[in-house]
C-alpha positions in Angstrom: 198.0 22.8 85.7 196.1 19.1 85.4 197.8 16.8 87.7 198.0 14.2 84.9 199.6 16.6 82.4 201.9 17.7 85.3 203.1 13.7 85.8 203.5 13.4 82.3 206.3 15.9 82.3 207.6 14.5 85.1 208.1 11.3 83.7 209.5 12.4 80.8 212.3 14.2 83.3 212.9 11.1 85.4 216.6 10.6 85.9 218.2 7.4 84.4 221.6 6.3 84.5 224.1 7.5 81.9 222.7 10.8 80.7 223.2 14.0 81.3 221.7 17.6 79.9 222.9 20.3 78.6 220.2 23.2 80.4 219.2 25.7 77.3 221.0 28.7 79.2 223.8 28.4 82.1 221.4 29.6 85.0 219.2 27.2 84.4 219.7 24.7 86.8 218.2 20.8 86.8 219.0 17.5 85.3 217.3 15.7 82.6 217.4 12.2 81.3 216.7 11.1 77.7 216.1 7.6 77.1 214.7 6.3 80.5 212.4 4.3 79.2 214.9 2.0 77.4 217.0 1.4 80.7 214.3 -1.4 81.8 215.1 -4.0 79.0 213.0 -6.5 77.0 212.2 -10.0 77.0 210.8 -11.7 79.8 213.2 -14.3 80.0 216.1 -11.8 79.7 214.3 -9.5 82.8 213.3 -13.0 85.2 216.8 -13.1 84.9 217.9 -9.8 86.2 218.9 -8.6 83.0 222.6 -10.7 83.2 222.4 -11.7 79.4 224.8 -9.7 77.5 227.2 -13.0 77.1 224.7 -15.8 76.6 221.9 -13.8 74.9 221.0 -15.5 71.0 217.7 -15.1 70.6 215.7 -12.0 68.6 215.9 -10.0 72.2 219.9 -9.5 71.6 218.5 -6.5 69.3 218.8 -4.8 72.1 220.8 -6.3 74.9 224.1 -7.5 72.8 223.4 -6.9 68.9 226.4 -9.8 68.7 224.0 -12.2 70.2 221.9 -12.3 67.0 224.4 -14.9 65.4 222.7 -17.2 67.9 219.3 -17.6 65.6 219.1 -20.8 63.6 215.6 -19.3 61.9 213.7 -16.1 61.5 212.1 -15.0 64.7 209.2 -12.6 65.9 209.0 -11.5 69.7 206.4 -9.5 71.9 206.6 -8.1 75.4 203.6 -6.1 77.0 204.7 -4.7 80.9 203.4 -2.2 82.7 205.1 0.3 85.0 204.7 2.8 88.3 201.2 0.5 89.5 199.5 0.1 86.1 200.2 4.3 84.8 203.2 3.7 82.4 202.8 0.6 79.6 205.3 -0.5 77.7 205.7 -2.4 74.5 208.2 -4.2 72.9 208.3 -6.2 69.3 211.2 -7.1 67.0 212.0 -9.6 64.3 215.1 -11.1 63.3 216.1 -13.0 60.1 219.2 -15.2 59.6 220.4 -13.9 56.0 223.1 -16.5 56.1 225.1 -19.1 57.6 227.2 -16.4 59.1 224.8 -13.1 59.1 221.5 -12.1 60.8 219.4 -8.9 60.3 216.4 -7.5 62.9 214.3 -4.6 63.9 213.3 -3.6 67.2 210.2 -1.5 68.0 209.8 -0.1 71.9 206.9 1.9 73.0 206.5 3.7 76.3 204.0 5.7 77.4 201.2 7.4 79.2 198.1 7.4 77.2 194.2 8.9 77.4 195.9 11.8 79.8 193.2 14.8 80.0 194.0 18.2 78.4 191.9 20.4 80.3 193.6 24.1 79.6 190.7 24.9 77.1 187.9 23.8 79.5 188.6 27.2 81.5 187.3 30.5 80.8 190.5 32.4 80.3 188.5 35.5 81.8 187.6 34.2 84.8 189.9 31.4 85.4 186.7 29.4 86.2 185.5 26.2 84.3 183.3 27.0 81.5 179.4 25.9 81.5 180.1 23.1 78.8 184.0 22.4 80.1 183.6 18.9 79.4 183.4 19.8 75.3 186.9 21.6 75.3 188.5 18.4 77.2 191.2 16.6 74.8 193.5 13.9 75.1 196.6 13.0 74.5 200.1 10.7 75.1 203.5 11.2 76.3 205.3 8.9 74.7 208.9 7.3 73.7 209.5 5.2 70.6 212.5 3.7 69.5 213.9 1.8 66.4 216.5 -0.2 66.6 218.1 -1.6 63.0 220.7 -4.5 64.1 223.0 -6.3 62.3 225.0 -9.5 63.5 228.1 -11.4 61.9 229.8 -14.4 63.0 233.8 -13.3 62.7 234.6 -17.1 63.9 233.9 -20.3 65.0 233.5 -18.5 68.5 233.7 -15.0 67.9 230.3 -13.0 66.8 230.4 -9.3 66.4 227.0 -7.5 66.2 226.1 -3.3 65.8 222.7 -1.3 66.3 221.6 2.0 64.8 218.9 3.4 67.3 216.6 6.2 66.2 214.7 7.7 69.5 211.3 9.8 69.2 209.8 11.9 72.4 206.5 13.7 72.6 204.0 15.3 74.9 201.1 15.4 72.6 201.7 18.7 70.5 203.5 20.1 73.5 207.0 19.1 72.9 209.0 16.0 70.6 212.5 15.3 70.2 214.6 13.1 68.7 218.0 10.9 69.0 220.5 9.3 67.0 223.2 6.7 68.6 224.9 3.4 67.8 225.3 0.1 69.8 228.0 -2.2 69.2 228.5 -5.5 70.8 230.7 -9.0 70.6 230.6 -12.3 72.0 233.2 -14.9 72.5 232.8 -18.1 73.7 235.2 -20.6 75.1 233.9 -24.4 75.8 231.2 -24.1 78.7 231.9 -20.2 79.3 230.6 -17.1 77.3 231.6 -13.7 77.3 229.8 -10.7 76.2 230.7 -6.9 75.9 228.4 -4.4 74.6 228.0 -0.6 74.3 225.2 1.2 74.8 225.2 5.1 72.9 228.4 4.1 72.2 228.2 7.3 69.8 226.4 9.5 72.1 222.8 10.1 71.6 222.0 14.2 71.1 218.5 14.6 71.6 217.0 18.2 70.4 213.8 19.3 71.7 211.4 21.3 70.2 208.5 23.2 72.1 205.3 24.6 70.7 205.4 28.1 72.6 202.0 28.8 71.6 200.3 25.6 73.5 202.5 26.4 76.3 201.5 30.1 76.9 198.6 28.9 78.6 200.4 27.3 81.3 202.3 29.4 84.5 206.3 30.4 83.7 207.3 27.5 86.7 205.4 25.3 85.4 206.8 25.2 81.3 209.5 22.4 80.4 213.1 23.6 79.6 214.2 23.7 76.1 216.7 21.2 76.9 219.3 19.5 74.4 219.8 15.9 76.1 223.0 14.2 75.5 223.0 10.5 76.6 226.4 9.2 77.4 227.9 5.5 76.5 227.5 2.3 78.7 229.5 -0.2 78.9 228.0 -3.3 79.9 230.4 -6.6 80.7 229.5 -10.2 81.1 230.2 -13.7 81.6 227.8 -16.9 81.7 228.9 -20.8 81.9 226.1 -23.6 80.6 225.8 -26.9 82.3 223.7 -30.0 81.9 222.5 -31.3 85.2 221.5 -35.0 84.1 220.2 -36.1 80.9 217.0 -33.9 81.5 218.1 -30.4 83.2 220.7 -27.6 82.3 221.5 -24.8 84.2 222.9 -21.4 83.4 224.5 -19.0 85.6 225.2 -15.1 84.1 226.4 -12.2 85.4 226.8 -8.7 84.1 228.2 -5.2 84.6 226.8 -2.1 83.2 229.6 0.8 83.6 228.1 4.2 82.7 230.3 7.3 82.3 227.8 9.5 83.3 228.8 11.6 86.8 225.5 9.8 88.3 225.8 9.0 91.5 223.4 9.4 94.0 222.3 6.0 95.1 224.7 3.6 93.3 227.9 2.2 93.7 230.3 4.8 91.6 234.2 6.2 92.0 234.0 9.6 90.5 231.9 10.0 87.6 232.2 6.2 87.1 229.1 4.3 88.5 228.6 0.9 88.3 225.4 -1.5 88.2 225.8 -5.5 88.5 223.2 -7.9 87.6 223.4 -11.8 88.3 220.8 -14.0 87.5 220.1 -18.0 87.0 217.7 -20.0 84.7 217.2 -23.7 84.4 215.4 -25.8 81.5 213.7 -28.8 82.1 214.0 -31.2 78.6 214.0 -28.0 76.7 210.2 -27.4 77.8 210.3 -25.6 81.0 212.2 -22.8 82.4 212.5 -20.8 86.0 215.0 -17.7 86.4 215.5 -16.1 89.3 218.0 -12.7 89.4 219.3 -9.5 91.1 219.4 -6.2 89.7 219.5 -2.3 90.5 222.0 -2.5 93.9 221.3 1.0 95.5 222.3 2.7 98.2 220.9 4.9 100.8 220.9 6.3 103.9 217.5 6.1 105.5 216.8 2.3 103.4 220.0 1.3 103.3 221.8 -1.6 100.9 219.2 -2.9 98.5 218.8 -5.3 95.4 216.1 -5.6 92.9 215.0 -9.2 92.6 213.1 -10.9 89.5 211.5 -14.1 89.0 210.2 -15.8 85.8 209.3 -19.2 84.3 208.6 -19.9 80.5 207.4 -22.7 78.2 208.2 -23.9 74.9 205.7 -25.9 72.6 207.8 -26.5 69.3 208.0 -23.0 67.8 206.2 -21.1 70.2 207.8 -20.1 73.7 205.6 -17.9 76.3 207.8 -16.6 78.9 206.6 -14.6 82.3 208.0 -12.6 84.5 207.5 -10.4 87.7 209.7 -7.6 89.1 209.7 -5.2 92.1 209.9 -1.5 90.3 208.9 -0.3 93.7 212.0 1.8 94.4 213.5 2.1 97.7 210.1 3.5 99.3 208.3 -0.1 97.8 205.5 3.0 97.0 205.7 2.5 92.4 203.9 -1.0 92.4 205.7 -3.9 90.7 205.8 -5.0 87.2 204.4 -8.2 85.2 206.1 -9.0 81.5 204.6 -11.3 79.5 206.1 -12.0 76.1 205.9 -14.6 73.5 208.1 -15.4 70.8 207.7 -17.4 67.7 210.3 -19.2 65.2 209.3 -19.4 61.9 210.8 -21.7 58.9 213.6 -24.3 58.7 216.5 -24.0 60.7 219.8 -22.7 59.3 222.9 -24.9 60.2 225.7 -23.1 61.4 
C-alpha cells in the first residue's frame, strides 16, 4: 500500500481526548477518534496563550472556544488562521465571521479545515497480473485529500449586565478521497459571568454527543490487502467540559495584564498519558498576555500536561505576540506539537482579524 495513503489513514485514526468508538463487530478490537482535528483550537492569540480563554474570550474566535463569549463583539468581525501540523504534512485552516444583531445578540459562522492534500494514489499504476508497475505507471497515478471540515453556527445572548449565555450547532465532514466520508452532528453550549476584575467561563464541548457514521466504498478498497482496509467504525465523541477563570489588570496608565486559566474535563475513559481518576481525565491550561496602549501584545502559556514513564512529567508551552492598527489586528504564534519524543516538528499560526463598521454600545 503507498506509504502516503497508509499515513492518511493513520491520521485520520489518531487518538484524541474525549472520544471513543463503537468497533463495527465485537471482535474487532482498536480505538478510533473522531474529531481530532478540532482539539488544537483557533486563533493565534487564543493558542500563544495556551488555549486558557474560555472565561475571558469576546472576540469572533469564541465561535469555538466559549460560544457565550460572542456577546463580547462591539462590531461585525472576520478572522483567519493558517497552521501547519506534524513538520509541515498536516495544514490547517480556520475562518469565521461574527455579526452583532443587537445590543444584546450576536450571530457567527465558523469554517475549520484539516488536511493532507496532493497524497499519490498509486493502486492503478500496477499491473494487477503481475503485481509489477505498468510501462506508463505514471498515467494511472491520482491524487487526492484526507480531509476534516467543520461548520460551526453560533449564537450568543447577553442574559445580564454580567451574565452571557452562548450555544453552537457543529456539523463535522471526514473523507479519504472516494475511499471513505463520514459525518457528525453535536452542540456546544457555553456561559460567562463576570464579577468586577474576575471572569468566569464554562463551556461544553459535544455536549449532545457527536455520532459519526462512516461510509466505505468497498469497491476502491478491494484493491488493497484485508489488514490493511479501515474499519467500518461508527465514532461516538463524548462531552467536555471545559472550566475557567481570568482577572484583568491595568499595570500603569499604558499596560494591562491578563492572567487565565482553564480546565478541560473529558468523560471519555482516556487515560494513557494524562492526569485522569477513572474514566475522568483532566487537561489544564494557564496562560498570560499583556497589551501595551492597546497596540502590542505578548502571551506566553502551558498546555497538554502528560505523563510518562520513559519522558516523564511534561507541559506544552506557547508563545505569541500580536499588533493592532485600528481595525486590523495580526496575531502570531509558535507551539511545540512535538509530542513527548520532540520527533512531529512544531507549529506556527498566523491569523489576522478584521472589524468592520461602527461599534455597537452595549
Amino acid at each position: 500500500m503507498p506509504t502516503r495513503l497508509w499515513l492518511a489513514l493513520l491520521l485520520f485514526a489518531a487518538p484524541a481526548a474525549a472520544q471513543d468508538v463503537e468497533p463495527a463487530a465485537p471482535d474487532e478490537p482498536g480505538v478510533r477518534y473522531g474529531a481530532e482535528f478540532l482539539a488544537t483550537g483557533v486563533g493565534a492569540r487564543a493558542l500563544g496563550m495556551g488555549g486558557a480563554v474560555v472565561a475571558h474570550v469576546g472576540d469572533v474566535t469564541a465561535g469555538y472556544w466559549n460560544p457565550a463569549g460572542l456577546d463580547g463583539l462591539r462590531q461585525t468581525e472576520g478572522a483567519y488562521m493558517h497552521a501547519e501540523r506534524f513538520d509541515g504534512a498536516v495544514s490547517f485552516d480556520y475562518a469565521a465571521v461574527a455579526v452583532p444583531l443587537s445590543d444584546r445578540s450576536t450571530v457567527a459562522v465558523t469554517l475549520v479545515r484539516s488536511a493532507v492534500d496532493d497524497i499519490a494514489n498509486t493502486l492503478d499504476a500496477l499491473d494487477p497480473a503481475t503485481g509489477l508497475p505498468r510501462p506508463d505507471a505514471a498515467d494511472y497515478i491520482t491524487y487526492f485529500s484526507a480531509a476534516d471540515h467543520a461548520l460551526f453556527l453560533s449564537y450568543a445572548r447577553r442574559v445580564s449586565d454580567v451574565l452571557s449565555v452562548g450555544a453552537s450547532a457543529k456539523v463535522v465532514q471526514r473523507g479519504i478521497g472516494d475511499f471513505a466520508s463520514a459525518w457528525g452532528y453535536s452542540l456546544d453550549v457555553g456561559a460567562q459571568l463576570k464579577l468586577g476584575g474576575v471572569a468566569l467561563g464554562i463551556a461544553v464541548q459535544d455536549a449532545t454527543t457527536m455520532n459519526q457514521v462512516w461510509s466505505i466504498d468497498e469497491a476502491l478498497f478491494e484493491q488493497l490487502e484485508g489488514d490493511e482496509r479501515p474499519l467500518g467504525l461508527d465514532t461516538r465523541v463524548r462531552p467536555v467540559l471545559r472550566l475557567g477563570a481570568a482577572s484583568s489588570r491595568a499595570l500603569g496608565a499604558d499596560v494591562a495584564l491578563t492572567l487565565a486559566a482553564d480546565l478541560d474535563v473529558a468523560f471519555d475513559g482516556f487515560a494513557a498519558n494524562a492526569l485522569n481518576t477513572g474514566d475522568v481525565s483532566y487537561h489544564p491550561r494557564v496562560g498570560g498576555e499583556v497589551v501595551y496602549r492597546d497596540v502590542l501584545a505578548f502571551r506566553a502559556g502551558l498546555s497538554d500536561l502528560t505523563t510518562n514513564e520513559d519522558y516523564g512529567t511534561q507541559v506544552t508551552p506557547s508563545v505569541g505576540a500580536g499588533v493592532r492598527l485600528g481595525a486590523l489586528s495580526v496575531d502570531y504564534g509558535f507551539g511545540d506539537f512535538g509530542g513527548l519524543t520532540g520527533e512531529l516538528g512544531q507549529s506556527h499560526r498566523v491569523s489576522v482579524a478584521y472589524r468592520f463598521g461602527e461599534p455597537r454600545g452595549r
